[in-house]
FIKOL-255432 format. One line per field, with one value per residue (C-alpha): x, y, z; residue number from 0; residue in one letter; chain. Coordinates in pm, whole numbers. Layout:
// residues N
X	X ...
Y	Y ...
Z	Z ...
num	NUM ...
residuo	a ...
cadena	A ...
// end
This chain:
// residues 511
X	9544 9631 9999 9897 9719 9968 10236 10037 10013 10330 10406 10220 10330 10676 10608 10396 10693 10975 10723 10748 11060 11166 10946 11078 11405 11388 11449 11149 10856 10940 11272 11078 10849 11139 11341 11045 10982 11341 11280 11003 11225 11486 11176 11045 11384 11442 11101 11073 11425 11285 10974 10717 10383 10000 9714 9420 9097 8839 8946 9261 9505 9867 9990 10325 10571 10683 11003 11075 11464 11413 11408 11020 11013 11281 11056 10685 10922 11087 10690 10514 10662 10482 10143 10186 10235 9943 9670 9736 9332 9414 9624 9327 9115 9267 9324 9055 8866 9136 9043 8718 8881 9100 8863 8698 9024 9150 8855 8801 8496 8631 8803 8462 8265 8508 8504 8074 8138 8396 8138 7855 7872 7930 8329 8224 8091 8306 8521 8251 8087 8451 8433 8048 8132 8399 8220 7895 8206 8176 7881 8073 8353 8718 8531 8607 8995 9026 8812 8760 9078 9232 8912 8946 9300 9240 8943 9130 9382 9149 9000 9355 9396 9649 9593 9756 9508 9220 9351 9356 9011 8874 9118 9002 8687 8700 8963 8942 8588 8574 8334 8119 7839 7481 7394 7417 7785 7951 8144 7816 7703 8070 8149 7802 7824 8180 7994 7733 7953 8153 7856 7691 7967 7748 7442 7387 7040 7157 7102 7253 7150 7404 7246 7307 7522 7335 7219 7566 7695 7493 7557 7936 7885 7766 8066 8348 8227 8218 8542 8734 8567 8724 9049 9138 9043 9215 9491 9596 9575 9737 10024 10052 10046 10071 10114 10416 10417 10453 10134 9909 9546 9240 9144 8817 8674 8257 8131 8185 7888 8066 8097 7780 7688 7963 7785 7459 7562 7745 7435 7231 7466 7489 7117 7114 7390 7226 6853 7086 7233 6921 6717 7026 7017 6609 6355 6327 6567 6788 7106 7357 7150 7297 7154 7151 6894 6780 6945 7175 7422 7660 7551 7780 7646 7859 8144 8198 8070 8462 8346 8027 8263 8443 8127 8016 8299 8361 8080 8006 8337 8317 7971 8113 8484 8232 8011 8326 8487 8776 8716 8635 8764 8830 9205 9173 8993 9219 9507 9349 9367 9743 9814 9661 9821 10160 10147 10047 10466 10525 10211 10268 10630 10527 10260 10515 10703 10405 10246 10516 10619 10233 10219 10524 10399 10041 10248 10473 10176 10365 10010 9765 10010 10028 9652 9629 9890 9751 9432 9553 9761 9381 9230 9511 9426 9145 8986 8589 8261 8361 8754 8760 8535 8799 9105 8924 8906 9243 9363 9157 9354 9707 9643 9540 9852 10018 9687 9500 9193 8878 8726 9055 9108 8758 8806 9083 8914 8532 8582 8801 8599 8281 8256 8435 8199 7892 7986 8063 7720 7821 7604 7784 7678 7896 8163 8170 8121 8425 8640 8515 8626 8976 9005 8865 9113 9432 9341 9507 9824 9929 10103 9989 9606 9604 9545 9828 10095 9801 9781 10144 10139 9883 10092 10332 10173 10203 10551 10817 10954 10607 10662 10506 10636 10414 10120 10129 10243 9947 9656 9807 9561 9262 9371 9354 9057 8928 8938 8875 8569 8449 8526 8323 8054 8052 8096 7754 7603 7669 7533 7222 7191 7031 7054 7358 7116 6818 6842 7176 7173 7459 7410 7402 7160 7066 6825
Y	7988 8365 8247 8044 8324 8573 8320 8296 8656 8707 8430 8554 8917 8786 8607 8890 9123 8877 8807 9196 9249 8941 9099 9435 9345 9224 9444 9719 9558 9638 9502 9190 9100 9139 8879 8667 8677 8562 8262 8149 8153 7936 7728 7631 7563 7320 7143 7153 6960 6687 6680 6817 6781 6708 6536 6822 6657 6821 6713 6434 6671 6640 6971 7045 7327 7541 7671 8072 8031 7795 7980 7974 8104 8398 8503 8489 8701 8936 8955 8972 9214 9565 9349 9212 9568 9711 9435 9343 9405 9635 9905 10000 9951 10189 10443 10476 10513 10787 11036 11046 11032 11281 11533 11463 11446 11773 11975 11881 11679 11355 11542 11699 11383 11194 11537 11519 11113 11159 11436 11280 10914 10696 10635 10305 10212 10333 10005 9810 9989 10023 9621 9623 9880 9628 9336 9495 9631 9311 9367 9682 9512 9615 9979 9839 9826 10171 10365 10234 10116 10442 10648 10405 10456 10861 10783 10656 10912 11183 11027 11022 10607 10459 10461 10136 9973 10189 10019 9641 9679 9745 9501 9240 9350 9360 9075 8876 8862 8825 8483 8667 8928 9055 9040 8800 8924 8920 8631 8399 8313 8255 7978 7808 7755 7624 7376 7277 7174 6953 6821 6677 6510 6251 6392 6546 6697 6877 7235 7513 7872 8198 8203 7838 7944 8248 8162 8081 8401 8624 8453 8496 8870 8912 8678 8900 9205 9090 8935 9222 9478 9251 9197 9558 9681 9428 9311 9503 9842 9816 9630 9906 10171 10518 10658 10813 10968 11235 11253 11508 11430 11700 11925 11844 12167 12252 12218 12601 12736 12711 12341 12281 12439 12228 11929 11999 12078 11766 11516 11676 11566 11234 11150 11300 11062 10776 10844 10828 10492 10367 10453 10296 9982 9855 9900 9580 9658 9914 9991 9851 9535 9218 9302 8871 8790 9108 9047 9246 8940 8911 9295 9578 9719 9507 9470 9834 9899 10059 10353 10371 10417 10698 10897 10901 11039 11280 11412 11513 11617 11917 12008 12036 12222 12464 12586 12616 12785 12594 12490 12820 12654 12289 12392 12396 12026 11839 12006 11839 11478 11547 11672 11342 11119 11222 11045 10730 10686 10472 10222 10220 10142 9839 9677 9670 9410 9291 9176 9027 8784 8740 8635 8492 8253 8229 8105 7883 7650 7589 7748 7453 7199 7297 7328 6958 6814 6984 6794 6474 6513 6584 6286 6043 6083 5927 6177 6186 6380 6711 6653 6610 6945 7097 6961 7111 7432 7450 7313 7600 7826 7730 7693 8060 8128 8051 8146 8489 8445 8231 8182 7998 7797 7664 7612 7354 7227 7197 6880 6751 6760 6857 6488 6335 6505 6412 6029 6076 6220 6574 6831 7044 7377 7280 7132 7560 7725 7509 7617 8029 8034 7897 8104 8435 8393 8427 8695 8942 8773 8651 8897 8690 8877 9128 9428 9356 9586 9856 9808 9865 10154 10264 10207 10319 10687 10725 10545 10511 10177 10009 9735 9395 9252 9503 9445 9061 9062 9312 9116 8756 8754 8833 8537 8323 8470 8419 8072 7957 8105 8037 7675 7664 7863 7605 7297 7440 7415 7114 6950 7124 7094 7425 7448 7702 7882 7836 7460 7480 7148 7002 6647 6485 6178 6077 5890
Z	12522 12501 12486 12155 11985 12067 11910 11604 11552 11607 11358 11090 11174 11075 10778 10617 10720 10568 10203 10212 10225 10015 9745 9784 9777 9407 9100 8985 8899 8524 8560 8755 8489 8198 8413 8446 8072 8000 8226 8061 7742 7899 8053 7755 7587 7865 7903 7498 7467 7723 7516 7844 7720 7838 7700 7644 7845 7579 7245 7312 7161 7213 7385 7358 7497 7220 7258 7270 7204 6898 6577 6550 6862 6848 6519 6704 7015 6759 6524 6868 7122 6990 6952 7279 7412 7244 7277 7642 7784 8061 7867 7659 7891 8194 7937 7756 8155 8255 7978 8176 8526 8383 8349 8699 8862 8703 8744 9093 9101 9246 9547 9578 9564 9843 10042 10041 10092 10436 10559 10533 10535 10887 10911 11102 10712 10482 10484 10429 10199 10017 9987 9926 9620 9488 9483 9308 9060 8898 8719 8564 8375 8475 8651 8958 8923 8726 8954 9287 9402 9362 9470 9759 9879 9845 10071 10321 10304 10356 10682 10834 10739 10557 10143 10134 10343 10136 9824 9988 10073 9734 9593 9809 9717 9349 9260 9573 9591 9253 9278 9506 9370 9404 9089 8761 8585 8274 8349 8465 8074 8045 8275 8291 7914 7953 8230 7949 7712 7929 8114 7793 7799 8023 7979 7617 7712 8035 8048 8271 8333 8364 8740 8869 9128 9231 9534 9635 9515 9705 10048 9931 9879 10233 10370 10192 10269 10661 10598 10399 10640 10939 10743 10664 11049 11245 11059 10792 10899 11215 11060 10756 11111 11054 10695 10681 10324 10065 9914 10172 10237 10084 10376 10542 10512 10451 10058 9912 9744 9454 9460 9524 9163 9024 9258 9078 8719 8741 8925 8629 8341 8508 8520 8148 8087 8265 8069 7728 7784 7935 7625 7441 7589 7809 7509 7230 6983 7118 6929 7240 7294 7098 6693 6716 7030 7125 7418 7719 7758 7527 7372 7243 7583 7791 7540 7568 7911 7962 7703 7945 8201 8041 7966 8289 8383 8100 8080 8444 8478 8208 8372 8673 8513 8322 8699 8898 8610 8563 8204 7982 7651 7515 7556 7938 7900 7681 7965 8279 8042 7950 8363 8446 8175 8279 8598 8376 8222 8477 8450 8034 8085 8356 8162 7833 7998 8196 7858 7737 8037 8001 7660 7644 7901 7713 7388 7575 7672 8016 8160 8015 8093 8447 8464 8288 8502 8829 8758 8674 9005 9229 9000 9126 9508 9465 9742 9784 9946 10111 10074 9710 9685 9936 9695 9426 9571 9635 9300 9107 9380 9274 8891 8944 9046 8696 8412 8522 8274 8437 8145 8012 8345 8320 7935 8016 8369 8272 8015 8285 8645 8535 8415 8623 8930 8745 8776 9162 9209 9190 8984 8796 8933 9255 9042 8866 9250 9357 9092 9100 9486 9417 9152 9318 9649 9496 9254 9453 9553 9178 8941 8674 8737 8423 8684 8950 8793 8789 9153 9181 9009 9248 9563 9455 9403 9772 9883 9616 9778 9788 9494 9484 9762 9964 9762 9801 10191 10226 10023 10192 10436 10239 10065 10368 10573 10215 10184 10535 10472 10160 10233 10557 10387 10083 10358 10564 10250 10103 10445 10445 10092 9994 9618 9489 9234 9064 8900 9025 9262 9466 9353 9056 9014 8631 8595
num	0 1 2 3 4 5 6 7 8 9 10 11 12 13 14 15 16 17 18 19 20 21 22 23 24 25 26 27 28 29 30 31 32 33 34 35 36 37 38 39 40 41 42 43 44 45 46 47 48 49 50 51 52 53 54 55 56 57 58 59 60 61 62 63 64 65 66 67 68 69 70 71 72 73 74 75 76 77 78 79 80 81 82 83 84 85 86 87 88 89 90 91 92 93 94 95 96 97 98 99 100 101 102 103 104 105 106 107 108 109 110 111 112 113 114 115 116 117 118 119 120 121 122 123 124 125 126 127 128 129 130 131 132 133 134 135 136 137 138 139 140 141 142 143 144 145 146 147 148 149 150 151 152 153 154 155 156 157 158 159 160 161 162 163 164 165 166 167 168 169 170 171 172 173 174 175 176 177 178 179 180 181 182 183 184 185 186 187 188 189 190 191 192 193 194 195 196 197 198 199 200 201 202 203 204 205 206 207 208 209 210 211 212 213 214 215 216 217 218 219 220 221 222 223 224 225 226 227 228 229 230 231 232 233 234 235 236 237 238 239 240 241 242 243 244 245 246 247 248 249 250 251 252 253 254 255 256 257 258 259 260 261 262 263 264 265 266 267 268 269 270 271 272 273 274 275 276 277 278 279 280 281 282 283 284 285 286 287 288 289 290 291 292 293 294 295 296 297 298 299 300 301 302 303 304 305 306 307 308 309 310 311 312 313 314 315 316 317 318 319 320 321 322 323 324 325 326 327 328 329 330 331 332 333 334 335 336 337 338 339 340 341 342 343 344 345 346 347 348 349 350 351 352 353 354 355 356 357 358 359 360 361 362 363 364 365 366 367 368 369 370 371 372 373 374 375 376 377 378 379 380 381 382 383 384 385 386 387 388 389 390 391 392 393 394 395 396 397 398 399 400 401 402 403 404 405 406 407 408 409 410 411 412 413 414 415 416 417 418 419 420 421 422 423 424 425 426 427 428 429 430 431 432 433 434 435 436 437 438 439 440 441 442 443 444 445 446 447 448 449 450 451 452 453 454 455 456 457 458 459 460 461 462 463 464 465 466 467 468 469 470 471 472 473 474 475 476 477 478 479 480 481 482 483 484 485 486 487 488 489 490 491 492 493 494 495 496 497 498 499 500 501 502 503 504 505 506 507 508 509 510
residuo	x x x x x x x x x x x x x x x x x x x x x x x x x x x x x x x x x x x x x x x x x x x x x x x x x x x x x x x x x x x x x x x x x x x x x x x x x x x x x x x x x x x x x x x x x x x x x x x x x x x x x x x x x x x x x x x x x x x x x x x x x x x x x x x x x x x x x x x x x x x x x x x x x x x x x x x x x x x x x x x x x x x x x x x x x x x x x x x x x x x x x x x x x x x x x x x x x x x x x x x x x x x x x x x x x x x x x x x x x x x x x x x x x x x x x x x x x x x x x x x x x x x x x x x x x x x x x x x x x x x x x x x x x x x x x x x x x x x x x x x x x x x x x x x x x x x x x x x x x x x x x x x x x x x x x x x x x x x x x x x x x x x x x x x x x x x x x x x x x x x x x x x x x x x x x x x x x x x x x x x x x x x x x x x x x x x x x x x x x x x x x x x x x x x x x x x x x x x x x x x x x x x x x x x x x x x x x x x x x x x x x x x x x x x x x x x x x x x x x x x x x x x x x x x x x x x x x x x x x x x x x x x x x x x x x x x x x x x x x x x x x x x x x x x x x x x x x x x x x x x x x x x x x x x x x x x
cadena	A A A A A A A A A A A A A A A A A A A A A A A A A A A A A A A A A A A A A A A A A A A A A A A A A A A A A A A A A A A A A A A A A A A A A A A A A A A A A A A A A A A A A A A A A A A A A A A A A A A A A A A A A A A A A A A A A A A A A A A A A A A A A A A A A A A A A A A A A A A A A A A A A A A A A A A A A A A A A A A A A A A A A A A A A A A A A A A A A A A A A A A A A A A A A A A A A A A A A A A A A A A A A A A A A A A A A A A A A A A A A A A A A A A A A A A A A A A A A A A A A A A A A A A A A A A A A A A A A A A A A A A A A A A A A A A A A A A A A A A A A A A A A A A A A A A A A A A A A A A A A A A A A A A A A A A A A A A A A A A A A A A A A A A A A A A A A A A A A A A A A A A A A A A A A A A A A A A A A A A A A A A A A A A A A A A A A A A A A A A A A A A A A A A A A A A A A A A A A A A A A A A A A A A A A A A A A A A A A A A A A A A A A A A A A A A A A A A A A A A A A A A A A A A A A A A A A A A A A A A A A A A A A A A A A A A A A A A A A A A A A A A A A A A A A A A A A A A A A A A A A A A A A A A A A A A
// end
């Protein structure tokens, strides 16, 4: 028996060691993505001249692939490329958070905060709590993936661990655990409305809630956080070993008296900053709640929670720049945000190509038609009770692979299996769980996720030659432990039957 499990490690040892090196050994990620993009131009030309096309479930439509190399395409490619660039989500997004990361970063304040956060919390936690952190990120828009990952890695670092496995943690917690969460997120109104539509499909008067898979959700949370935690300390660290790199850890040495001003000039600006936004957003009628309903979901709140993000930083940051003297004029501010931009080039250069093998492949319509195809492939096995669940999950898993938006996925899925569940007895809140854990476990393994060349770029801050191939060989068994699981989780629940939110039943039964 100890001969097996030795054999196994060893085994996967290997593989992760060979998908590393496979995956370092191609071109720069920049280079990568441009090469990608040009094969999706001579993918298109090919399936377009053999007329590839799908049937779309919702509304019937003929979908088509539309060819890049034709001359509508060369146009939309030449018309498209700077637009691509400029409205691909995460650029804005990570920049607009790193003038206010900028600030704490250059001032001091976030070495500070990690130095008060190594001293005083319990090292035997600080995984967990990484993971913990990353899967209540959720809630918080893209915060997560801006701040924690990198806060994470420097964590690490600073304890004497390896960055790399810092940043797979919250990773795993913020994109892999991305189904998972404490609380009701952004993307819950989202997909259960998506589930609505396409179950009154059968049942015109059914009604779901944002939290029908609450229940479910919270259970998860507790699962990945064991799991990540587990993950990170048994497998993934002691394959990463000892970090062997340029970047030196922050010295462990007691809070100065100065810093602690700094520390309380800058808690003081935060809870003034917190009272502001609070007073913006809880009473009836606030200016960030939706003008429409009166409402938090859907409000300019959560639209722009990244410019929350930024002020929280910002703000704190020139509190604490101002008591430890480090900031005596707005020059000296607006330096620490161009200090810390400059280490940004390289992330701007890889998400210009990023977008466009991105978009490219968005305009193509080879994404739908593999999601369409995929499901017409699970539909034809004619599989049924926990097994047809199980196919599901993995089906959501692989389309992830190839689309990186949920919402989108579920778009295209929802009029397909939501309805087709419903008639095998299967409510649709199960049919939505199913899809959100196939779609959360390979999150951090598929450079088609919006963030992945941001996580890169984070890597590769501490070892030049980390590139994607160490990024996916690193996050592969997150991926795994992931799904085992989730699917043993989700198979314990379906035979005791315990509902997977409020309203949110496992079985379908209309009578």
């Amino acid at each position: 028996m100890k001969n097996t499990i030795s054999y196994i490690k060893n085994l996967f040892s290997k593989s992760l060691l060979i998908i590393e090196k496979i995956g370092n050994s191609l071109p720069h990620p920049a280079t990568l993505f441009a090469i990608l993009a040009v094969l999706v131009m001579i993918i298109s030309a090919i399936s377009s001249y053999w007329e590839v096309q799908a049937i779309h479930p919702s509304d019937g439509s003929v979908i088509k692939v539309t060819n890049l190399l034709s001359g509508d395409g060369l146009r939309w490619i030449y018309t498209n490329i700077f637009k691509n660039f400029v409205e691909f989500p995460p650029l804005g997004i990570v920049l607009t958070a790193m003038i206010g990361i900028g600030i704490a970063e250059g001032t001091g304040l976030l070495s500070v905060l990690i130095k008060a956060l190594v001293l005083v919390a319990p090292k035997k936690l600080i995984t967990a709590t990484i993971i913990f952190t990353g899967v209540m990120s959720h809630t918080a828009s893209e915060a997560g993936y801006v701040i924690l990952i990198p806060l994470s890695a420097l964590v690490f670092l600073t304890l004497g661990r390896h960055p790399l496995a810092g940043l797979a943690a919250a990773f795993a917690g913020v994109s892999g655990g991305f189904g998972a969460n404490f609380l009701i997120g952004s993307i819950d109104p989202v997909l259960a409305g998506l589930s609505q539509s396409a179950a009154q499909i059968i049942n015109p008067d059914i009604h779901l809630n944002p939290a029908i898979n609450f229940y479910f959700m919270f259970a998860s949370g507790i699962l990945i956080v064991i799991l990540g935690t587990w993950v990170t300390e048994k497998i993934v660290e002691p394959r990463l070993g000892k970090y062997d790199g340029d970047v030196t850890a922050p010295k462990l040495e007691q809070i100065t008296p100065t810093e602690k001003k700094g520390l309380i000039w800058a808690g003081i600006s935060s809870l003034i900053t917190i009272i502001v936004l609070l007073l913006l957003v809880l009473p009836d009628g606030a200016l960030l709640r939706n003008p429409s309903t009166n409402s938090i979901i859907k409000s300019p709140f959560l639209d722009g929670m990244i410019t929350a993000v930024m002020i929280f930083f910002f703000v704190p940051g020139i509190a604490y720049g101002i008591a430890v003297k480090n900031i005596k004029n707005d020059h000296d501010a607006v330096k620490h945000i161009i200090k810390f931009f400059s280490s940004m080039a390289g992330y701007i250069v890889l998400v210009f190509f990023a977008a466009q093998f991105v978009y490219f492949f968005r305009h193509s319509n080879l994404g739908i038609i593999l999601a369409i195809e995929g499901a017409d492939f699970l539909k034809s096995l004619g599989l049924t009770g926990i097994a047809l669940i199980v196919g599901f999950v993995i089906l959501s898993a692989f389309i992830n692979m190839f689309m990186g938006s949920a919402s989108a996925k579920w778009a295209i899925m929802a009029p397909v299996f939501v309805p087709m569940f419903m008639l095998l007895g299967y409510h649709p809140a199960l049919t939505q769980v199913a899809f959100r854990i196939g779609d959360s476990v390979t999150n951090v393994i598929t450079p088609m996720m919006s963030y992945f060349a941001l996580i890169v770029t984070f890597a590769e801050k501490y070892k030049s030659t980390y590139g994607i191939g160490t990024i996916i060989s690193t996050m592969l068994p997150y991926t795994v432990f992931f799904l085992i699981g989730w699917l043993i989780l989700l198979i314990i629940w379906m035979i005791t039957g315990i509902p997977l939110g409020p309203e949110g039943y496992l079985f379908y039964n209309d009578k």
